[in-house]
KETORLO-641740 format. One line per field, with one value per residue (C-alpha): chain; z, x, y; residue number from 0. Coordinates in nm, 4 decimals. Layout:
<nodes>
c <- (A_...)
c3 <- (Z_...)
c1 <- (X_...)
c2 <- (Y_...)
k <- (NUM_...)
</nodes>
This chain:
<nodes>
c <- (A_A_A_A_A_A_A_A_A_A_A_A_A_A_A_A_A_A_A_A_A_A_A_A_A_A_A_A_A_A_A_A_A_A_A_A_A_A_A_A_A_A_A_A_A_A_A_A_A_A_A_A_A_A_A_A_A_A_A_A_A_A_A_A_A_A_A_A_A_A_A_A_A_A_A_A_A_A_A_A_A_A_A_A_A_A_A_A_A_A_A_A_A_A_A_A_A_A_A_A_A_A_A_A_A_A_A_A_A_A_A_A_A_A_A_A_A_A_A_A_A_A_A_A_A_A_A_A_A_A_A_A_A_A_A_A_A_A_A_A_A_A_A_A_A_A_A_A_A_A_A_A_A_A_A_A_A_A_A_A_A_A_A_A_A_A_A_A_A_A_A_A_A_A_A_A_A_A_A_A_A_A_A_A_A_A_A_A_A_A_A_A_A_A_A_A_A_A_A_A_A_A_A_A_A_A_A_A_A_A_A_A_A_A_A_A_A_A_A_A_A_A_A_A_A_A_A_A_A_A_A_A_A_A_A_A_A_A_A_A_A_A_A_A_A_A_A_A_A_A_A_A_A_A_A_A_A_A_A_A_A_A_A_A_A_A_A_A_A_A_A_A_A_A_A_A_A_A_A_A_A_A_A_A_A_A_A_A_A_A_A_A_A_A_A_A_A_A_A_A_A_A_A_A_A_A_A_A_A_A_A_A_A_A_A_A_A_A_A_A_A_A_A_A_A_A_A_A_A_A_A_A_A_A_A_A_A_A_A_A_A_A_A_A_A_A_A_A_A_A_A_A_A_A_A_A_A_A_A_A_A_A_A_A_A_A_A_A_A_A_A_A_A_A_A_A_A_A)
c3 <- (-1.2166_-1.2886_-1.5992_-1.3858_-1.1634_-1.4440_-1.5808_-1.2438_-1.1558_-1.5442_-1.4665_-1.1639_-1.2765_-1.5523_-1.3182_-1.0416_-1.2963_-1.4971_-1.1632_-1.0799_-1.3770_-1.1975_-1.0147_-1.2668_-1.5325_-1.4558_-1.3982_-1.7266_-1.7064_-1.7616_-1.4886_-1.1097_-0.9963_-0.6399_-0.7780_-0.7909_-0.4701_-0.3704_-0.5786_-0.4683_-0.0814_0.0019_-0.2842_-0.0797_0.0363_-0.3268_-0.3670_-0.1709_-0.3506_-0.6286_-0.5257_-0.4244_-0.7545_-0.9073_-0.6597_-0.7424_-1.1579_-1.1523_-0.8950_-1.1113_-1.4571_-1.5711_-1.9284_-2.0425_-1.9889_-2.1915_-2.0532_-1.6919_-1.7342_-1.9162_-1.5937_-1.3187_-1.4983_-1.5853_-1.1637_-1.0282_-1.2687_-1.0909_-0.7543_-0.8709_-1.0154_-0.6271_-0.4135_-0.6120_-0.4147_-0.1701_-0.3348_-0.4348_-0.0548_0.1024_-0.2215_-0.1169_0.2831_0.3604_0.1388_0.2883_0.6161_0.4388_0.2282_0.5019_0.7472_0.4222_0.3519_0.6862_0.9558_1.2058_1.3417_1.5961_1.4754_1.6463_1.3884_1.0388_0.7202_0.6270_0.7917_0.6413_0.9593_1.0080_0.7185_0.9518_1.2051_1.3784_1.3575_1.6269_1.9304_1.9038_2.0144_2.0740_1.8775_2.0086_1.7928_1.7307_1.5481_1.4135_1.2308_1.0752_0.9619_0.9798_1.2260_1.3109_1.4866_1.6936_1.8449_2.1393_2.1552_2.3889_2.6982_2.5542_2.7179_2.4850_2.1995_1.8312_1.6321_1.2716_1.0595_0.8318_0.5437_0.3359_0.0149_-0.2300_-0.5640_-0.4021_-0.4166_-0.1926_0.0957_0.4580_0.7620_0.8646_0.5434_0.6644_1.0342_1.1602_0.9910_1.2911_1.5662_1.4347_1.4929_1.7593_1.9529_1.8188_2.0099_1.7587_1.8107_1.4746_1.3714_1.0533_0.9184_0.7074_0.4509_0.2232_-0.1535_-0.4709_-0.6853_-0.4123_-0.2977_-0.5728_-0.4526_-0.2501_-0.0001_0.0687_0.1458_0.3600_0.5767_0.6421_0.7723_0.9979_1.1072_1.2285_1.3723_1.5903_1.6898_1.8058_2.0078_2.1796_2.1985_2.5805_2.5729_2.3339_2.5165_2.1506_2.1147_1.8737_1.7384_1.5734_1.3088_1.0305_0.7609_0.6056_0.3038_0.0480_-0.3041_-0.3273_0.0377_-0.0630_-0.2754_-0.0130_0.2525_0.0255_-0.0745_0.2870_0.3698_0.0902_0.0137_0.3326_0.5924_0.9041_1.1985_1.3384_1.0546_1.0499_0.7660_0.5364_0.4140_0.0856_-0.0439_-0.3973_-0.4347_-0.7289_-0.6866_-1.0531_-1.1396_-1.4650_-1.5591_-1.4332_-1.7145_-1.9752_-1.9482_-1.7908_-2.0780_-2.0180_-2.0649_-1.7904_-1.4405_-1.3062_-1.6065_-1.4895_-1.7099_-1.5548_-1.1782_-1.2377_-1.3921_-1.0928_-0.8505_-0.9723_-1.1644_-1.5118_-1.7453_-1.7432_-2.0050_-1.7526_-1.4149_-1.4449_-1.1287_-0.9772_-1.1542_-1.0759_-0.6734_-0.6079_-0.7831_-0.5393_-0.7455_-0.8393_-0.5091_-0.3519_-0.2782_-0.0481_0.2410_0.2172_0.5208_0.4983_0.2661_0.2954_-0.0728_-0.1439_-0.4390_-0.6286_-0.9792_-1.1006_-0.9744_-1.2419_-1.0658_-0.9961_-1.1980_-1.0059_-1.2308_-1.0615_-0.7483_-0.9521_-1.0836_-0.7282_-0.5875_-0.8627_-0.8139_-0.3760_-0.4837_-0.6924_-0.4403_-0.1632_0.0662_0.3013_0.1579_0.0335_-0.2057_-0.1441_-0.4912_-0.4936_-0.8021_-0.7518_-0.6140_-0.6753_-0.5122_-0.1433_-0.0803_0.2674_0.3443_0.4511_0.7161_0.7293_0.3711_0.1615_0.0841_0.4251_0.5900_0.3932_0.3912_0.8054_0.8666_0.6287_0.7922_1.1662_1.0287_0.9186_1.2101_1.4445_1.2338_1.2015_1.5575_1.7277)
c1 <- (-0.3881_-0.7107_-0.5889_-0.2849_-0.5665_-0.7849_-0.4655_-0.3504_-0.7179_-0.7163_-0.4034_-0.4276_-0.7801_-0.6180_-0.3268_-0.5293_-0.7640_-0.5143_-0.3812_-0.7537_-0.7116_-0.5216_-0.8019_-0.9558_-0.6252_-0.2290_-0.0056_0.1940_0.5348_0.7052_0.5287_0.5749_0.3666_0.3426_0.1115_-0.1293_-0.0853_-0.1880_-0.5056_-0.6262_-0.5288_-0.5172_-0.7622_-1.0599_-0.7696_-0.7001_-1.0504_-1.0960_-0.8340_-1.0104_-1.3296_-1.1415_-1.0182_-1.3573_-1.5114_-1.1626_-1.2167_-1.5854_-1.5513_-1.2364_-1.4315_-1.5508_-1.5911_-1.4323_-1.7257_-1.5839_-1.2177_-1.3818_-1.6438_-1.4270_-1.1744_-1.4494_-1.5885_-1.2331_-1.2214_-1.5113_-1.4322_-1.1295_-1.3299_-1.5280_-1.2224_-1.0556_-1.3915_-1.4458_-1.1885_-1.4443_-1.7534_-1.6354_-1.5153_-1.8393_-1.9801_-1.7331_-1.7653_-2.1148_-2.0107_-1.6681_-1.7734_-2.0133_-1.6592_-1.4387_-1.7081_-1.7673_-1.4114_-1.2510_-1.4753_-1.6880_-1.5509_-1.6160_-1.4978_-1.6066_-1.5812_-1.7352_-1.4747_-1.5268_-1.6096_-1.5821_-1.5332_-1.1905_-1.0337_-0.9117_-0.8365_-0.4472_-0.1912_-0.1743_-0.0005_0.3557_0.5735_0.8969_1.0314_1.3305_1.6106_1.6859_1.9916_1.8509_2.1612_2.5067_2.4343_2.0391_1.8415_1.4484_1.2662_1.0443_0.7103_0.6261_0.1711_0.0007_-0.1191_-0.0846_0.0908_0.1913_0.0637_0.0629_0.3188_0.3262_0.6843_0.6697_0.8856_0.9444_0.9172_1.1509_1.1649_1.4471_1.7286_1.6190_1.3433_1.4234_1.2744_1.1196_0.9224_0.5620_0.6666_0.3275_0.1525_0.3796_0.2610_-0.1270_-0.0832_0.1008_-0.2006_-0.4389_-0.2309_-0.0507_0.3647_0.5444_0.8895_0.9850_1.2833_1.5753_1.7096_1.9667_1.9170_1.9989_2.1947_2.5332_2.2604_2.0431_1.7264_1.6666_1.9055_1.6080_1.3612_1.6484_1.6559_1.3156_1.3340_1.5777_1.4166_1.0938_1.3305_1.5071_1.0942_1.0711_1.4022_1.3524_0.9282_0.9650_1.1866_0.9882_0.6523_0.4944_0.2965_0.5619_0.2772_0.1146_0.3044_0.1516_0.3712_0.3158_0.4913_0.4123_0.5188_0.8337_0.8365_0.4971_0.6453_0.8999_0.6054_0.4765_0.7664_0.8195_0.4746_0.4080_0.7827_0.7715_0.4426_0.4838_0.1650_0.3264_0.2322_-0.1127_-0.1632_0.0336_-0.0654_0.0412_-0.0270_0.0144_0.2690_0.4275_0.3099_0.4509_0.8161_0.7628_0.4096_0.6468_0.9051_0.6476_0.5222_0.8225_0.9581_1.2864_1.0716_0.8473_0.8284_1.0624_1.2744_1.1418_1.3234_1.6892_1.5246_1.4350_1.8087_1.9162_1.6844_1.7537_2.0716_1.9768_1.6713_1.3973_1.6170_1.9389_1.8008_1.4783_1.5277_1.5352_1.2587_1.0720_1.1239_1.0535_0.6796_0.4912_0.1864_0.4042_0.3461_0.0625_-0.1341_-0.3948_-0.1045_-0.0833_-0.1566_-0.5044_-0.4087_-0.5266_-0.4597_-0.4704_-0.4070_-0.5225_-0.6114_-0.4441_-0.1185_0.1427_0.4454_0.2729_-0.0063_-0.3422_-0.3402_-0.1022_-0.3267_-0.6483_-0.4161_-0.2446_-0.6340_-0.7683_-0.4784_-0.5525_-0.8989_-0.8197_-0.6521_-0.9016_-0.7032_-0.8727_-0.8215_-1.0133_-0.9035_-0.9715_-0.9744_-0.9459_-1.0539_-0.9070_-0.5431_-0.2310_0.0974_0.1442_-0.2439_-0.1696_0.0250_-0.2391_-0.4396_-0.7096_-0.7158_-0.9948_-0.7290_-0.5896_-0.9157_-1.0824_-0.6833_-0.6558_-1.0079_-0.9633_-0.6105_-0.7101_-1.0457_-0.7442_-0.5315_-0.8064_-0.9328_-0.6207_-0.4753_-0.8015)
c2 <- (4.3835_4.2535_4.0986_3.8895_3.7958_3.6088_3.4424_3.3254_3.1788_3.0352_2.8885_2.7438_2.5923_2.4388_2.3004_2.1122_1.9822_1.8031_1.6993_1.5914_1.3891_1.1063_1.0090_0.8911_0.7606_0.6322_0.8780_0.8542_0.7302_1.0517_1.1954_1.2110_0.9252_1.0581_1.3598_1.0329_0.9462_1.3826_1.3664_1.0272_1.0438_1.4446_1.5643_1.6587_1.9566_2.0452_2.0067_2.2835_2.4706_2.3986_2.5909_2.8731_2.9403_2.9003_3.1554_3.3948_3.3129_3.3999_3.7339_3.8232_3.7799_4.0999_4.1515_3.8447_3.6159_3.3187_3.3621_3.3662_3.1484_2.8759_2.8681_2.9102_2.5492_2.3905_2.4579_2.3097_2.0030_1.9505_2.0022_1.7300_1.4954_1.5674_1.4626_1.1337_0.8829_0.9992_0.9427_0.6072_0.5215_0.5783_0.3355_0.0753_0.1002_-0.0144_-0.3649_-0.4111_-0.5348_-0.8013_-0.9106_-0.9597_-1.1911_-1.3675_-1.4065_-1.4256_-1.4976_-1.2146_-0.9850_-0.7060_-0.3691_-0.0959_0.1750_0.2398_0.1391_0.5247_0.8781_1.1930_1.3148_1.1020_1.2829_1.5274_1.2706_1.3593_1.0833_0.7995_0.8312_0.7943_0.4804_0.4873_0.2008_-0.0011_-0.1153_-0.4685_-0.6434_-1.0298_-1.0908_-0.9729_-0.6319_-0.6233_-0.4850_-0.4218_-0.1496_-0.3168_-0.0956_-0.2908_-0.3376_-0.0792_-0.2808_-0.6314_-0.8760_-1.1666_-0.9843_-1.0940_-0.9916_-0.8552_-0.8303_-0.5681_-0.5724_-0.2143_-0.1683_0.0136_-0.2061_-0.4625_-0.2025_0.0572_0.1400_0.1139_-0.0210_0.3293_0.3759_0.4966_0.4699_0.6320_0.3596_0.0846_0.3842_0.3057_-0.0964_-0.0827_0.1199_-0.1052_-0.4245_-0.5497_-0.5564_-0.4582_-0.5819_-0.3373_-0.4732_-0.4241_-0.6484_-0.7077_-0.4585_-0.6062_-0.5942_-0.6291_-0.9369_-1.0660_-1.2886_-1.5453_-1.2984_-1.1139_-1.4458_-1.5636_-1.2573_-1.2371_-1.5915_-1.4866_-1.1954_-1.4512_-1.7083_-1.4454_-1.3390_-1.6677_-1.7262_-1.3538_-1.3746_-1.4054_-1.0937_-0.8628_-0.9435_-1.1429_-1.4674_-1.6680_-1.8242_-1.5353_-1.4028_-1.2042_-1.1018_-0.7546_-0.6269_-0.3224_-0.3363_-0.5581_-0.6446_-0.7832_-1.0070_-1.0917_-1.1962_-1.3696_-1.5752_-1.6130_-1.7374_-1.9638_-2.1165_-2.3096_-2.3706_-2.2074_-2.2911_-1.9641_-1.7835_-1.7315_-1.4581_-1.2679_-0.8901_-0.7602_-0.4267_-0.3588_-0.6448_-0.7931_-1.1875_-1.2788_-1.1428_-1.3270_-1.1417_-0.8419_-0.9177_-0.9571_-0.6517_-0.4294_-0.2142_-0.0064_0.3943_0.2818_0.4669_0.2176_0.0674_-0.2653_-0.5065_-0.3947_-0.3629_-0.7294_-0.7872_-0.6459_-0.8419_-1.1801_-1.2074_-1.2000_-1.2428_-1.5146_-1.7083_-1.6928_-1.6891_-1.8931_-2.0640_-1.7574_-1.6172_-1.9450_-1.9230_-1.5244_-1.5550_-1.6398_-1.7069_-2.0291_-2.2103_-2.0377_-2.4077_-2.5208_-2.4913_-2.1119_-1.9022_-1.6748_-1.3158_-1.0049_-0.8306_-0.4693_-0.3195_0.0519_-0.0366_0.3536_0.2021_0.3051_0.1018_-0.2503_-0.2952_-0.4111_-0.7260_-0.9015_-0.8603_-0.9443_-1.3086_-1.3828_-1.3690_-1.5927_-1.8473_-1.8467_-1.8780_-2.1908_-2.3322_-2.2728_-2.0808_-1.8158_-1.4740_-1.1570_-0.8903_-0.5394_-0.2908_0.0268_0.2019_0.5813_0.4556_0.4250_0.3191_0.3524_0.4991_0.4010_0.6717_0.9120_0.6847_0.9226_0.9540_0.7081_0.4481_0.4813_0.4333_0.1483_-0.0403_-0.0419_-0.1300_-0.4298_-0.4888_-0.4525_-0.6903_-0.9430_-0.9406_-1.0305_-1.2415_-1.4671_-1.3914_-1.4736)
k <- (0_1_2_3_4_5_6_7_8_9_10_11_12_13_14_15_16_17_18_19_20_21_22_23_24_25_26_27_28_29_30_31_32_33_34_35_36_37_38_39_40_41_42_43_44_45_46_47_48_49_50_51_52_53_54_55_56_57_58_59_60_61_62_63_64_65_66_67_68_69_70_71_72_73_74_75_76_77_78_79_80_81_82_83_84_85_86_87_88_89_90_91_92_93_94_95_96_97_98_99_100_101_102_103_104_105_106_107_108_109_110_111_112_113_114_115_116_117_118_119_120_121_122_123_124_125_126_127_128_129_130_131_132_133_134_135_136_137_138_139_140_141_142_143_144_145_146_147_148_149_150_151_152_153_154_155_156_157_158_159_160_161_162_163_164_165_166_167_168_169_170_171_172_173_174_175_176_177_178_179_180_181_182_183_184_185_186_187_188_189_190_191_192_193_194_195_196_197_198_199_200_201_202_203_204_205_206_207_208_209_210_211_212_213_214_215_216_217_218_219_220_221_222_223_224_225_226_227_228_229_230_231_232_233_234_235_236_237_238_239_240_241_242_243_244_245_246_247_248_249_250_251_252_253_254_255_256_257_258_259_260_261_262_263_264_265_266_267_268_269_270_271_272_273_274_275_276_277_278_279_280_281_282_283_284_285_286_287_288_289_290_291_292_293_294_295_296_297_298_299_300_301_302_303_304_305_306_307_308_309_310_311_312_313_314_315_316_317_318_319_320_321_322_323_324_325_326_327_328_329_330_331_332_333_334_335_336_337_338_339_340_341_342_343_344_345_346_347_348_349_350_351_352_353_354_355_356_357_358_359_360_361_362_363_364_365_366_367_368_369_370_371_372_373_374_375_376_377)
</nodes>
């Protein structure tokens, strides 16, 4: 018995620190990237874990000092690895205030970028979203603000690499805004490849022009419109904000977003987590040889100019499915141009670190995002 103890305890060490790992590397391709997203966002729980199987592996030792001794350290290592994203969120909190007046204008927040305390926060208050069709086919659910009249109103557009996602990805995240006064319009669109791009720019279009025939209806200010996206809705706000000028939309919010479907094709290789060189096929119709038009119009990067609307970026640099570079060149190029904006890196994260709003991601992304929307909707 004893012996099945020390190899379970061994084991298990040796488990959640190479899990631990991927707060600190990319989740390799062959891998399941979401175990990323559970060490950076949850991984002061395993954490805990952790520490429970060093106590167990050092009680459970006996004679074996080496065998014992070897997984009681191989388990507080991966204690350690699972408590970083926290270490480095309370490092990047006290300066993120600072970065957002300097890049967007004061702003009165009254809470603290990061709490230990939050991590165990509940989830917000529920709000019954109401179903919306905006045109043949496509609908929104719309989450009307909590006790704001005429409030502004942000479109949030899912992710799900063009060909998949759905308008009630991370719907708790659309409960959150809506109880900090901010309507939400999550909408569907159009997947490749039955509708290759620009279907997808098109219906977002839509989706704000129906906003701003039925504001008086929904209870929204038609003239403040912030476009949200994660991953390659990302890309789709920001084709939407940037292709045309809009005074009605005053921001645009991308979360680990692909701004350069070229950059994408350079480096997309067919073994990687997504087999990025046919999703791209898929998205646009062909290659960069026989779709560069295409290619041209749904980078972003392209034509963000001096006439952009103010962006909020945020982007995990361990993100194995859109690397943090395109981020890091998208916020050079806005820079360049002169166009308000700020850029918000997180160094333990990967894809979707949002997802846990209590979580360090989650925490340090909404206060930046609630510092954004009242900056721009002010």
């Amino acid at each position: 018995m004893l012996r099945l103890l020390q190899l379970f305890f061994a084991l298990s060490g040796i488990v959640l620190f190479a899990v631990g790992l991927l707060t600190v590397a990319k989740s390799p391709d062959w891998s399941y990237w979401k175990l990323a997203l559970l060490a950076g966002e949850f991984g002061h729980w395993l954490g805990l874990c952790a520490l429970v199987v060093a106590a167990g592996a050092w009680m459970t030792r006996g004679s074996h000092l080496v065998f014992g001794g070897g997984a009681f350290a191989v388990s507080l290592l991966a204690a350690g690895l699972f408590l970083k994203p926290l270490f480095q969120a309370r490092q990047i909190a006290p300066g993120l205030p600072a970065q957002l007046e300097r890049d967007l204008g004061p702003v009165a927040l009254n809470r603290s970028p990061f709490a230990v305390a939050r991590l165990m926060d509940d989830r917000p208050a529920v709000v019954q979203p109401e179903t919306h069709r905006y045109a043949d086919g496509l609908s929104f659910d719309f989450y009307r603000a909590a006790a704001r009249p005429a409030a502004p109103c942000v479109l949030l557009v899912h992710g799900g690499g063009w060909d998949s996602g759905a308008r009630d990805e991370i719907a708790h995240f659309n409960h959150w805004l809506a109880g900090r006064g901010y309507a939400v319009a999550a909408i569907d669109y159009r997947l490749a490849p039955k509708f290759p791009w620009p279907a997808q720019r098109d219906d977002v279009a839509a989706a704000i022009a129906f906003l701003k025939s039925n504001a008086a209806t929904l209870g929204i200010d038609a003239t403040r419109l912030v476009l949200l996206g994660r991953s390659a809705g990302g890309q789709l706000a920001e084709a939407a904000a940037y292709a045309t000028p809009d005074p009605a939309i005053r921001g645009v919010i991308a979360l680990y977003a692909p701004a350069d479907v070229h950059f994408a094709w350079e480096f997309g290789r067919d073994d990687d987590v997504l087999n990025s060189p046919q999703l791209l096929k898929n998205f646009l119709g062909g290659t960069p040889e026989t779709a560069r038009e295409a290619y041209d119009s749904a980078s972003p990067i392209r034509y963000a100019g001096k006439s952009a609307p103010p962006t909020l970026l945020i982007h995990g640099a361990l993100d194995t499915l859109v690397w943090h570079r395109q981020s890091e060149r998208l916020a050079q190029k806005l820079r360049e141009a002169g166009v308000t904006h700020t850029f918000v890196s997180l160094p333990w994260a990967t894809h979707a670190f949002e997802y846990n709003l209590n979580g360090p991601g989650g925490q340090l992304s909404t206060y930046a995002i609630e510092w954004f929307l009242a900056a721009v909707t002010k």
